[in-house]
C-alpha positions, -999 to 999 in steps of 0.1 A, spaced: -69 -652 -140 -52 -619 -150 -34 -596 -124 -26 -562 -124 12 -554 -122 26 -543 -90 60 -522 -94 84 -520 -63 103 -486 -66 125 -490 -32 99 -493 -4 68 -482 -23 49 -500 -41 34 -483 -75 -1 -503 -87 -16 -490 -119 -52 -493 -123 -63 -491 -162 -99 -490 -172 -126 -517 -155 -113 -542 -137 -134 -576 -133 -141 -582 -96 -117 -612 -97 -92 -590 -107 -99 -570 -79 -100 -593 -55 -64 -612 -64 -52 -573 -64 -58 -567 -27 -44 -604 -16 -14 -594 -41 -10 -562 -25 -14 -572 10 13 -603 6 41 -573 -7 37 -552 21 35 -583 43 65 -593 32 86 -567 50 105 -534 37 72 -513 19 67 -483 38 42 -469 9 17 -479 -18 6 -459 -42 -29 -467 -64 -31 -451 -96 -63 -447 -103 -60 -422 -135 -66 -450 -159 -102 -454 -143 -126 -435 -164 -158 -448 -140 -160 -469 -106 -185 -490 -96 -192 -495 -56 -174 -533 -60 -141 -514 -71 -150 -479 -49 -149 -510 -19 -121 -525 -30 -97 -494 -32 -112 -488 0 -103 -519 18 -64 -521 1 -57 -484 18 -71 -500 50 -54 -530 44 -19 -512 38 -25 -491 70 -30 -518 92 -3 -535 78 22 -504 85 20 -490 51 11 -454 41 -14 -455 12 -16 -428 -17 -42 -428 -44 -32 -410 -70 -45 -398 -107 -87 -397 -95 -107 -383 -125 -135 -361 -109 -164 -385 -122 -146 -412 -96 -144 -390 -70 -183 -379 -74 -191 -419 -77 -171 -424 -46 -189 -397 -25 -226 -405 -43 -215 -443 -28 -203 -429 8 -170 -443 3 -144 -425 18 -101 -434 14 -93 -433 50 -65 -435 64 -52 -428 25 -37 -393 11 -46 -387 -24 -24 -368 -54 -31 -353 -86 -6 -373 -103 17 -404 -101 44 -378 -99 30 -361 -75 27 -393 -53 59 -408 -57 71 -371 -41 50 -373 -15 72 -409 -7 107 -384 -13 110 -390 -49 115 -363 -71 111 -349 -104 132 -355 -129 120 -326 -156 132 -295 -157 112 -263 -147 97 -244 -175 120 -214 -186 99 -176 -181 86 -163 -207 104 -144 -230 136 -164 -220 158 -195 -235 191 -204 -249 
């Protein structure tokens, strides 16, 4: 059966989500998910769902039940990366993340978690070296 890679950054775990996943897949990613947080030490999960192009209700559940999974566990949960087809799918299907924030970006999760950017700011216009 194929799993979906789970990255440990610190205390936050970083799970990215590319394209259709079967429902086994989905299923082993929530008991995978569940066990790391179990495990002791992961304050934060992040789901990055910018690789989905379309959800069906199956996956819209399962994202779902791995932020309320990670909450009752003592985990904050951030989904990051949702294309605005998902999020219309999601609210057609009444699904709603709670207890989850949500982010633009990947970036923009991990600094919700106290990372931080590593790129510079842009120079103005009209200025450089």
């Amino acid at each position: 059966m194929d799993r979906i890679p789970i990255l440990q950054l610190g205390s936050v775990l970083i799970v990215s989500v590319q394209g259709d996943l079967a429902d086994s897949v989905a299923v082993a990613l929530r008991h995978d998910v569940g066990e790391q947080v179990s495990s002791g030490g992961i304050h934060g999960v992040i789901l990055d769902v910018s690789g989905v192009m379309i959800v069906d209700s199956y996956l819209g559940h399962v994202l779902t039940e791995i932020a309320a999974d990670c909450s009752l566990l003592g985990a904050s949960t951030v989904v990051a990366g949702i294309r605005p087809a998902v999020a219309i799918t999601l609210v057609e299907l009444g699904l709603r993340l709670d207890g989850a924030r949500v982010a633009r970006s990947l970036e923009a999760a991990l600094a919700l978690f106290g990372g931080t950017s590593h790129s510079s700011p842009a120079p103005a216009a009209g200025t450089g070296p």
